[in-house]
C-alpha positions in Angstrom: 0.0 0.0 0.0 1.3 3.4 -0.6 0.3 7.1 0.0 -1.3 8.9 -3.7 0.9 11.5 -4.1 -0.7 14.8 -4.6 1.2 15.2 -8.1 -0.3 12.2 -9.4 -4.3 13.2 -8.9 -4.0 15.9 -11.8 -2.3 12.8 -13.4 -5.6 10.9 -12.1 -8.0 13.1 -13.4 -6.7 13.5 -16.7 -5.9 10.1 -17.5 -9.7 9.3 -16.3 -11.5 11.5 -18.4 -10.0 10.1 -21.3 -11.1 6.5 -20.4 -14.5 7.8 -19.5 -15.0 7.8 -23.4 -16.9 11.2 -23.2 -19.0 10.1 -19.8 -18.3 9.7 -16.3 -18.6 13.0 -15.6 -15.6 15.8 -16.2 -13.3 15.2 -13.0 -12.1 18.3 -12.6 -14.7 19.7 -9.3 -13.9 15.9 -7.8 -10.4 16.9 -8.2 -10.3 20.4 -6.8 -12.3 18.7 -3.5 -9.3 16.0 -3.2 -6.6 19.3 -3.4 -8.9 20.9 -0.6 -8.3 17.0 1.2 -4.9 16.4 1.1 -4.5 20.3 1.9 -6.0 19.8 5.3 -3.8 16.6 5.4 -6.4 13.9 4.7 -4.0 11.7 1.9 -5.2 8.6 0.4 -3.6 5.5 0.1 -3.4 3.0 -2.6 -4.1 -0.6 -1.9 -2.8 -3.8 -4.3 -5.7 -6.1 -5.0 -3.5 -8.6 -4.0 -3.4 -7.8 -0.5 -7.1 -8.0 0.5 -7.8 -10.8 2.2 -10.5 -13.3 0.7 -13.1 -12.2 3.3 -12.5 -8.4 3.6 -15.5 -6.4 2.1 -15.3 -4.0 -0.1 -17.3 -0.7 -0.7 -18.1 0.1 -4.6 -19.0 4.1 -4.7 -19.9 5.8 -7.8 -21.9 9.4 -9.0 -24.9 8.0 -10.8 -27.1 10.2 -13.2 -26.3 12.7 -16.1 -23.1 14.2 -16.8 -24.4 17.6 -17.8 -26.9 17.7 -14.3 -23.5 16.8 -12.3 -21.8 20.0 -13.6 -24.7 21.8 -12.4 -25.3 20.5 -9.0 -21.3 20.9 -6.9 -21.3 18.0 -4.2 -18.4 17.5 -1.6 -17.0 14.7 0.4 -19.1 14.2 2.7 -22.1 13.6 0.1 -19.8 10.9 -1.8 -19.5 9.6 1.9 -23.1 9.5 2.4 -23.8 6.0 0.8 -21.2 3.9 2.1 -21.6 5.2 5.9 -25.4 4.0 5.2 -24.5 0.8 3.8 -21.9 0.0 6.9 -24.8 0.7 9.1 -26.8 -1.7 7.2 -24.8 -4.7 7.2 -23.6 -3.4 10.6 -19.8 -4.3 8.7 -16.8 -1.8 8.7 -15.4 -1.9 4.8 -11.5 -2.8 4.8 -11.4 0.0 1.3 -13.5 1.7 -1.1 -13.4 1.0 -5.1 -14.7 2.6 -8.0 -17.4 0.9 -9.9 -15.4 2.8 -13.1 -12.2 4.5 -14.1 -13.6 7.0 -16.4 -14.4 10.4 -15.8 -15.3 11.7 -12.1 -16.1 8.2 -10.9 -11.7 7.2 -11.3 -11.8 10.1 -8.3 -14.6 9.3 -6.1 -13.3 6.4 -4.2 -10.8 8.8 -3.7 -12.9 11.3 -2.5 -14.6 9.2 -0.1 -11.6 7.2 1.2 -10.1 11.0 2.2 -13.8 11.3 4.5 -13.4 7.7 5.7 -10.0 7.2 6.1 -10.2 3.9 4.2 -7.8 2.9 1.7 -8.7 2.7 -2.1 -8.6 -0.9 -4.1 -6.4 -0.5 -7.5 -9.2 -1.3 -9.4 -12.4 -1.0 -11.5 -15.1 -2.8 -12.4 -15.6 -1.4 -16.2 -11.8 -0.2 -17.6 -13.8 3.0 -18.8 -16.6 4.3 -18.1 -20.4 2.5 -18.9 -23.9 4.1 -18.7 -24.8 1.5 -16.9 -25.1 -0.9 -14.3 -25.3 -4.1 -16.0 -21.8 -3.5 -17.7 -19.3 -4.1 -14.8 -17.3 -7.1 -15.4 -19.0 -8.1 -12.0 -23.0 -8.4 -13.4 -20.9 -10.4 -16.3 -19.6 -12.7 -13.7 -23.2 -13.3 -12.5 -22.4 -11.9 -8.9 -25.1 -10.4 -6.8 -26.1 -7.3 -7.7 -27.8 -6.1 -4.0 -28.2 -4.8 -2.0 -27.3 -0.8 -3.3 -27.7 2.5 -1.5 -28.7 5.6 -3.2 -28.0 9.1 -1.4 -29.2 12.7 -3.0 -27.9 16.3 -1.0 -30.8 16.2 0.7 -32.3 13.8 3.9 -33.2 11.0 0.9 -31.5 7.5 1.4 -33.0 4.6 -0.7 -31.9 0.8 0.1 -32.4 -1.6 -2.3 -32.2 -4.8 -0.6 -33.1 -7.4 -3.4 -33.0 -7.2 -7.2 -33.8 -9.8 -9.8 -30.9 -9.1 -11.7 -28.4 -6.8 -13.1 -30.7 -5.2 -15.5 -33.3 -4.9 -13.1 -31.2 -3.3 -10.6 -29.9 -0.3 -13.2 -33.6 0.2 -14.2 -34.6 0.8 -10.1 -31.7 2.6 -9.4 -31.8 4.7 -13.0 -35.9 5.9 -11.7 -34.7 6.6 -8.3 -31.9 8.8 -9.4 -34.3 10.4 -12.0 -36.4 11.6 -8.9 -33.6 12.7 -7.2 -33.1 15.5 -9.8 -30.9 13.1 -12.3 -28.1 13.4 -10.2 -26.9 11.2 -6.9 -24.4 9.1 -5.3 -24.7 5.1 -4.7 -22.5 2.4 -2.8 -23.5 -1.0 -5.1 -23.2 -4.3 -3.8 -20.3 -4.9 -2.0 -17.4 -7.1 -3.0 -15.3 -9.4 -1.3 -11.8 -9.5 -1.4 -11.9 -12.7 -3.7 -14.7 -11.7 -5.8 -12.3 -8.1 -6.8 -8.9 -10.5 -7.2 -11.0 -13.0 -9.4 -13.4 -10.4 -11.2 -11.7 -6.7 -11.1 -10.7 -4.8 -13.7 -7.0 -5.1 -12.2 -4.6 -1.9 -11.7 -7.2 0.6 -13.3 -6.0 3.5 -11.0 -2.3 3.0 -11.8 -3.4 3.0 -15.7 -5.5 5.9 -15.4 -2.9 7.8 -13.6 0.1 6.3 -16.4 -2.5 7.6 -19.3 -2.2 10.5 -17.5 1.6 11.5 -17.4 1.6 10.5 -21.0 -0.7 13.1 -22.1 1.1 16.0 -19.8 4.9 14.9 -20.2 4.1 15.3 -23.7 3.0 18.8 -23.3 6.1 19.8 -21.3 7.8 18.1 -24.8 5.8 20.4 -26.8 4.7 16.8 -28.3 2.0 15.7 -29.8 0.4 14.5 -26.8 -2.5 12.9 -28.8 -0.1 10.8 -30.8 1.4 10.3 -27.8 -1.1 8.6 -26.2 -2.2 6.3 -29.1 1.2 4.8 -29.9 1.6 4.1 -26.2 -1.9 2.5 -25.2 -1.9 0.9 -29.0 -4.9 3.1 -30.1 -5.3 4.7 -33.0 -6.6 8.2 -33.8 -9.9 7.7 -35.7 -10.6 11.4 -37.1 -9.5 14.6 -36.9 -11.9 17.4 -37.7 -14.1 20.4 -36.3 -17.5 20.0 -34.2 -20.0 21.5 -36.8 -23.1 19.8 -35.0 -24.0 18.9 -31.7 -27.5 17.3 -30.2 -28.5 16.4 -26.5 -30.9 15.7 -23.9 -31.1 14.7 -20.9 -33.8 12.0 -19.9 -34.3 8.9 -17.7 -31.5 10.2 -15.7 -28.8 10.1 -19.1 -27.6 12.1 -21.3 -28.2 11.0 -25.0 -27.3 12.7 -28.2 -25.0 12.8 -31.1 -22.4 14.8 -32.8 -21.2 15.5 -36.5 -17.7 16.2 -36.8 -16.4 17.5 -40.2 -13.3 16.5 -41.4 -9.8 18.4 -41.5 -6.1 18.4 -42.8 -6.1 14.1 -44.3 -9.7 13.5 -42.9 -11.2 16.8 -45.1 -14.2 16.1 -47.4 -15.2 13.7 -44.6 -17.4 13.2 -42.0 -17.8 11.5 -38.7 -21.2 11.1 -36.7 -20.5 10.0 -33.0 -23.6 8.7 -30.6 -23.6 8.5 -27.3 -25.8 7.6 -23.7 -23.3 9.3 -21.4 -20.6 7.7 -23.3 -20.0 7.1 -26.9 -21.3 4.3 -28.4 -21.0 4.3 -32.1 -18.6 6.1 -34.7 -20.1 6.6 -38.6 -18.1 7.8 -41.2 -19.8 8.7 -44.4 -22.9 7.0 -43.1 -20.8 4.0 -42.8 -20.1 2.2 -39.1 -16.3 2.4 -38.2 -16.3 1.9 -34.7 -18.4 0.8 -32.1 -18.2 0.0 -27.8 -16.9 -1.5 -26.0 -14.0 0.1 -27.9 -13.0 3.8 -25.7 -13.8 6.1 -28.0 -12.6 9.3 -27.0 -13.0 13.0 -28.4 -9.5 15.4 -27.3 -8.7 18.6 -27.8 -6.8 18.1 -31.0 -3.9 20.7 -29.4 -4.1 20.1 -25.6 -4.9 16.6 -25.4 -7.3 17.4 -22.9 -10.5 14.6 -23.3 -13.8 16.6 -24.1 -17.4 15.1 -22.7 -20.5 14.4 -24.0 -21.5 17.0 -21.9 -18.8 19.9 -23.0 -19.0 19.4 -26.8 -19.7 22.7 -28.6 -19.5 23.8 -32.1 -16.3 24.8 -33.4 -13.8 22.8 -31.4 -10.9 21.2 -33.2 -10.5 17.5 -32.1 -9.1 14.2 -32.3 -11.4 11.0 -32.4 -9.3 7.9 -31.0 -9.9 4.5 -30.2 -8.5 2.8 -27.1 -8.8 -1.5 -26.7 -11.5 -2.3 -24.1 -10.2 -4.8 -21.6 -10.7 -8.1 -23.1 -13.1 -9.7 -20.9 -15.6 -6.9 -22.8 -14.9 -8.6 -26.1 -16.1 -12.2 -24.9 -19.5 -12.9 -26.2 -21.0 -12.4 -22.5 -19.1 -8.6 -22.5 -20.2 -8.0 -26.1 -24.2 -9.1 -24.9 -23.7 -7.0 -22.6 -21.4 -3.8 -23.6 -21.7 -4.1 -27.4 -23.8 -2.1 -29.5 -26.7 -4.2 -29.7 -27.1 -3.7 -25.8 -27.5 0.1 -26.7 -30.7 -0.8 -29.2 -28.4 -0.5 -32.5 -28.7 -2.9 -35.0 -25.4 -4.1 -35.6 -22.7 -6.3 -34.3 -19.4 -4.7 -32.5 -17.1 -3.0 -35.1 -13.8 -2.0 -34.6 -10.3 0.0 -36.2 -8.0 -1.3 -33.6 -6.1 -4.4 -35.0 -6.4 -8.0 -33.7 -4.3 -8.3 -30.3 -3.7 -4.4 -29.4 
């Protein structure tokens, strides 16, 4: 176990929005609120999967709702807190560390956020590799684990226990109304995990990765590199598009954030264009009308200058970008992750496509 040092959350955040593959949330309030931490001393430390004991518990925290709502609506420790107290006083079980249920966007940082509150360390680990609109698409609901029971907070008095679910889908489809009541936007501790469970079923040394993707992107800058190109050659990816945002659509309803943009081509992408949809994240990639890329592949919009990752939920018209493609961890690319990751679990009606060659 070691201390996060306070260089390495910038690092954190950066590297996370990237992998939220435009959802997740933009990290950057969740990381001013860790600064604020660690400047009244409360650090966090990092804890190898490899040390939890079989039998230790667990707590997996997220922020559950729509993006756009989340910019709108500041919350604090003590809210990311709020669920995982309430779900210790329900199993009347102190957690031995805190997780995050994803590594993209803000939901990489709140574990963090919520380990500097509590004191507990935070796992290395994920249970998506990106980020997912939903709760059905953690490698855990693939493994079949239980899915209950889940405690939903708001920043008011309102605490919702879910104490049996049918099943994964049906869980995400409570949860999804009860966070639409709560004005779209809350925070949740899901099922908790044991210490075997994360070893066997985690997405493995997320943090670390998020916080390597990271560096990349900002020792490039110092370089006065390319810190796009950067990034793909190093995480074997592969820059999709380059062009200028001439198109943007969203709303918000049933607690997500749905839309899509139109991208038109520049420099050796010009004459062309891209179409990107997305539920929180992006889903799908057209270009010409024609499907190029699809999830579970992280697809990711960047500043085409700055390298800084740009969200569903920040997209305006003008902006020049970069679209790349990251690999998805493999267990996302078995027939159960595509059932339940791929675009057909979105409503499209085609099979996962992708631009990334075979073993990257």
């Amino acid at each position: 176990m070691r201390t996060i040092e306070r260089a390495e959350l910038e690092l954190l955040a950066t590297g996370a929005w990237i992998l939220g593959a435009g959802g997740g949330g933009n990290p950057y309030l969740s990381y001013l609120n860790l600064c604020n931490q660690y400047e009244n001393g409360n650090t966090v430390s990092l804890l190898d999967p490899a040390d939890l004991a079989d039998d230790d518990i667990v707590a997996i925290v997220s922020g559950m709702g729509a993006p756009l709502v989340g910019r709108e609506r500041l919350s604090d420790p003590r809210f990311a807190a709020k669920p995982l107290l309430a779900m210790e006083r329900y199993l009347g079980r102190k957690f031995r560390a805190v997780m995050s249920v994803e590594i993209g966007g803000t939901n990489a940082l709140q574990p963090l956020v919520v380990a500097s509150v509590t004191g507990v360390p935070v796992v290395d680990a994920d249970a998506m590799g990106r980020a997912f609109p939903m709760g059905q698409m953690t490698s855990f609901a693939i493994a079949g684990l239980p899915t209950t029971p889940l405690v939903v907070s708001d920043i008011r008095d309102n605490e919702v226990i879910v104490s049996r679910g049918e099943d994964a889908s049906w869980m995400e489809r409570i949860a999804r109304k009860v966070v639409t009541e709560l004005g779209s936007i809350a925070a949740t501790c899901k099922a908790p995990r044991t210490g075997l469970e994360v070893k066997r079923h985690g997405i493995l040394y997320s943090t670390s990765k998020a916080i390597r993707i990271g560096r990349i992107v900002h020792e490039a800058r110092r370089r006065h590199d390319d810190p796009v190109a950067a990034l793909v050659e190093a995480e074997k990816g592969m820059i999709l598009f380059k062009g200028k945002i001439a198109d943007i659509q969203r709303r918000t309803t049933e607690g997500f954030l749905r839309g899509k943009a139109r991208i038109d081509g520049l420099d050796g992408d010009r004459g062309s264009v891209l179409e990107l949809a997305f539920q929180n994240e992006f889903a799908a990639a057209w270009r010409d009308d024609e499907v190029v890329d699809t999830t579970p592949d992280i697809i990711c919009v960047m500043d085409s200058v700055s390298g800084e990752a740009i969200g569903t939920e920040m997209i305006r018209y003008g902006q020049r970008v970069s679209v790349i493609v990251l690999p998805a961890p493999d267990l996302f690319l078995t027939p159960k992750g595509l059932a339940a990751t791929g675009p057909r679990a979105f409503g499209y009606d085609f099979d996962y496509k992708t631009v990334l060659k075979a073993g990257t």
